[in-house]
N, C-alpha and C positions, 0 to 999 in steps of 0.2 A: 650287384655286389658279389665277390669271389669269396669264395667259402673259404677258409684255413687247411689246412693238413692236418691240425689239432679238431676241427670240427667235423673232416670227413672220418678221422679216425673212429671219433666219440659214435659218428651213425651208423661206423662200421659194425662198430663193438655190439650197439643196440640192436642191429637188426641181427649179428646174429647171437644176442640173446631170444630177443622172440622166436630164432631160429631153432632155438633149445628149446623151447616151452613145447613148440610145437610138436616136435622130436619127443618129447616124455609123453606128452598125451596122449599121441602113436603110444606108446610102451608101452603105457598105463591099460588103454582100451586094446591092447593086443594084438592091431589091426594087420593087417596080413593085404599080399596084392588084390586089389578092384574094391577094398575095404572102404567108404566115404569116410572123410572127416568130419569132425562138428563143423557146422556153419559157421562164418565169419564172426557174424554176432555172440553169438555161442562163445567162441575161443575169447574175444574181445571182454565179454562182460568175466569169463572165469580167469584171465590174465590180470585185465585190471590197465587193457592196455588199447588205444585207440582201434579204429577198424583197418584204417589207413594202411598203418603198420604190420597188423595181419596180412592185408592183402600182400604190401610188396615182396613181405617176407614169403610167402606161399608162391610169391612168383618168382621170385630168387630158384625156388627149390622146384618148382614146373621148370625154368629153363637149363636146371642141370638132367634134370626128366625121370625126378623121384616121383614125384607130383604131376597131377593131371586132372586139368580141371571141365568139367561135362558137359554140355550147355543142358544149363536146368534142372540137373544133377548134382551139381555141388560138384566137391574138391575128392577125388579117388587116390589111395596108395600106389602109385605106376611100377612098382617094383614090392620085392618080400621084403619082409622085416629086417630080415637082416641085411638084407644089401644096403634098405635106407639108412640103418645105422651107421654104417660102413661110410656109404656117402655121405652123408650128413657132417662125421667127424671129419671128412675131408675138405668139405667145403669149408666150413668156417677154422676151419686153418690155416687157409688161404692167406697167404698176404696179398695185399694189394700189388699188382704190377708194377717194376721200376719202369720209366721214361723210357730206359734204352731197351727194354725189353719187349717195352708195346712196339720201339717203332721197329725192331728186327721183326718182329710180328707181321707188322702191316706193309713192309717190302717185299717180305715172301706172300704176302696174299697180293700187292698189286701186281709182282710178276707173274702169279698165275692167273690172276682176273684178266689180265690184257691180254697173255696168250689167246685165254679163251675167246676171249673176246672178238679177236681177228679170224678167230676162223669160223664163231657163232653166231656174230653180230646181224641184224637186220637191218633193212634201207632206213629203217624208223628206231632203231636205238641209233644209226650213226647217226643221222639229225640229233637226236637227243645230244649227242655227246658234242656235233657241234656247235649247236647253240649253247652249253654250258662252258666250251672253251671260247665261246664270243663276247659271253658275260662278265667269264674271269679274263679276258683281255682288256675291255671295258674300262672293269674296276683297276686294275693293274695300273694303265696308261694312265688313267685320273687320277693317280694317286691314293687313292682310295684304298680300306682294306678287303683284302681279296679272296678272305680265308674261307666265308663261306662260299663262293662262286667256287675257289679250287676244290675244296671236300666235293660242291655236286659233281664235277667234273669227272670226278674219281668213282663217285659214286654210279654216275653214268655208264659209266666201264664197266663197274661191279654187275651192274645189269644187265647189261650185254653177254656179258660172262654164261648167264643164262644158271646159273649156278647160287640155288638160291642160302646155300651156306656160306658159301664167301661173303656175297652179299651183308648177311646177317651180321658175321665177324668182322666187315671191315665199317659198320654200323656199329659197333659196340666198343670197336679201338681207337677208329679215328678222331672222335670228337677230346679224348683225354690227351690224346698228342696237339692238338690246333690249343687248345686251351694252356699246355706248359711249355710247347718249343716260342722260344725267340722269335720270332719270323721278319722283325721290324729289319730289321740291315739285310737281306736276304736280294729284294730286288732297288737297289740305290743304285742312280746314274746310270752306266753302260749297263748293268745286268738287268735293266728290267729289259730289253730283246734276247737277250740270252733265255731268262724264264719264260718267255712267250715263245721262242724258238723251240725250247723240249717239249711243251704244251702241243707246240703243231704237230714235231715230230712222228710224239704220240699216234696222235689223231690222223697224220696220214698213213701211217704204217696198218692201222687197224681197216680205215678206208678202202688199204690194197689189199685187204686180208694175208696179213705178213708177219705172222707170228713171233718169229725166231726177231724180227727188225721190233716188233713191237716191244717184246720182252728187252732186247737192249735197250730202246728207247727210256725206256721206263727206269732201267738200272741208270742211264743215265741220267736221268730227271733226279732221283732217289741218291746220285751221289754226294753230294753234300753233305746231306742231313749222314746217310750212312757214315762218314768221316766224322760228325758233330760226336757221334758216341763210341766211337774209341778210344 
């Protein structure tokens, strides 16, 4: 079942209210950096608000890297007081990203992931990646949907790339672009060898460790969709 725009808003809003609660109990207890937090439980029972909740929100605020959490240790302040405040007002100001903004996003991360990729790649990420362009050819030719065979595909590269930040960002963008772009008329009649054609191209350019061919290749896989948000 697809969640609403009105129902991602409403989780937005909520998590970062707990994001605020959390943020005054810092205040309140004055904590300073390598300071623990109260335990989950702790926060949970003095909120009024499930455990769940805590946690994601604590992990929202670990992956901007206010927050750091120990093994076995608990939850530590990763920055001073005042920069978490700092931070903290900026994160949940945040709006959520438009459509066209993830996907300028994630063209300039596959153009760098495939660079890298052709000059970092091993004999065993290029299998990787060709057996995920044999799966999304596969799906493709059956008609079938092929979105998650293309995401490994890409994601295959990402790791190649050896680069485990891109990696990460193109794990946390691409799944909200495959979920809102169109994709169904994409490959109809002649164009599905056209999109199994840039698929290879890809793949053999990185094969010949060919960077500069691989990054085109790529710009021209990405051309469509780059035209869709103009």
């Amino acid at each position: 079942m697809k969640i609403s725009l009105v129902d991602k808003n409403a989780n937005r809003l909520f998590q970062n209210d707990v994001i605020c609660k959390i943020r005054d109990l810092i205040n309140i207890r004055n904590l300073e950096y390598g300071d623990k937090l109260p335990s989950e439980r702790i926060m949970s029972e003095k909120f009024n608000i499930k455990r769940n909740h805590i946690r994601e929100a604590i992990r929202k605020l670990e992956f901007y890297g206010v927050l750091k959490s120990m093994a076995q240790s608990g939850t530590i302040l990763a920055i001073g007081l005042t920069g978490f405040n700092g931070m903290v007002d900026e994160i949940i100001s945040l709006d959520p990203p438009s459509f066209d903004e993830l996907v300028e996003t994630r063209i300039s991360l596959e153009l760098k992931t495939v660079f890298l990729a052709s000059e970092r790649r091993t004999d065993a990420d290029l299998k990787k990646i060709k057996d995920s362009l044999n799966a999304y050819k596969a799906r493709i030719i059956e008609g079938q949907d092929y979105l998650e065979e293309d995401l490994l595909f890409h994601l295959a590269i990402a790791k190649a790339s050896k680069n485990k930040t891109l990696l990460t960002l193109m794990l946390l963008i691409t799944p909200p672009i495959l979920s809102t772009y169109e994709r169904d008329k994409v490959c109809e009649g002649d164009k599905i060898e056209s999109e199994i054609k840039k698929h290879e191209n890809i793949y053999s350019a990185i094969a010949n460790k060919d960077p500069q061919l691989a990054e085109e290749m790529m710009k021209d896989h990405f051309f469509k969709l780059s035209k869709y948000i103009e």
